[in-house]
N, C-alpha and C positions, 0 to 999 in steps of 0.2 A: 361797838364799844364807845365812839364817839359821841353817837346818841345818848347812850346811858349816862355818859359823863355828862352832857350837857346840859341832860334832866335832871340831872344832880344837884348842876352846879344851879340851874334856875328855881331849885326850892331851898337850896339854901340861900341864896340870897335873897328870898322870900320869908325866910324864918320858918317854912316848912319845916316836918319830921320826915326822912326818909328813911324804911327798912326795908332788907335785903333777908330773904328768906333764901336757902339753901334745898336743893329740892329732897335730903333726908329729912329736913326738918320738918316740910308741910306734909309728908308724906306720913312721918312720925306720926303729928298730930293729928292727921286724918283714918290714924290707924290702918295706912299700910306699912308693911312690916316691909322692911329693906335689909339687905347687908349681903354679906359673902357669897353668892352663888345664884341669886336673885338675878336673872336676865331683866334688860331693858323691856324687853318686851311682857314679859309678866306683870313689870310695874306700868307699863299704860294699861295692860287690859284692865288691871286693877283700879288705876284714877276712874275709867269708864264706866265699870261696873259699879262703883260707887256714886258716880254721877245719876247712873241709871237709877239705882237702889234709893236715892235720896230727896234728887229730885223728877223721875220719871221723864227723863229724855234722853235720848241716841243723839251722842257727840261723839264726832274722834276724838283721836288722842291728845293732841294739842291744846282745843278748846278743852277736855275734862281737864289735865295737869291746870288751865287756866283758874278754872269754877276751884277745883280743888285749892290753890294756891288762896284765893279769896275765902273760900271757907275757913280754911288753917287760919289765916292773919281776924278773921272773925271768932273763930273761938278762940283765941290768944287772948282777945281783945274785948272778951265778954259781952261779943254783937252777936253770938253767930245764929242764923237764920234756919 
């Protein structure tokens, strides 16, 4: 948490923009579906499989949530790849 704050605090004093994306959000816009009954684990095999489907490579789960997290903030952002 310290980390975060710290990076925070060094783009704003940068004049940086920082966003904070919520993981229903990028998940939302990457078109995985979330909500009430939805195990944790459904929703990584799902970042993965889209990872796979999209850009044809085998990552865990960690790194897909990552790529996915970046996609989301790129199609938001009218970049996305």
């Amino acid at each position: 948490m310290y980390l975060q704050a710290s990076i925070v605090l060094m783009f704003h004093q940068k004049k940086q923009k920082v966003e904070f994306y919520t993981a229903s959000h990028w998940r939302k816009l990457c078109g995985i579906k979330t909500g009430g009954g939805i195990k944790r684990e459904t929703l990584k095999k799902a970042s993965i499989q889209l990872i796979k489907e999209k850009y044809n490579v085998d990552v865990n789960d960690d790194i897909a949530d990552s790529i996915c997290l970046g996609y989301a903030y790129a199609l938001e952002n009218g970049s996305a790849f």
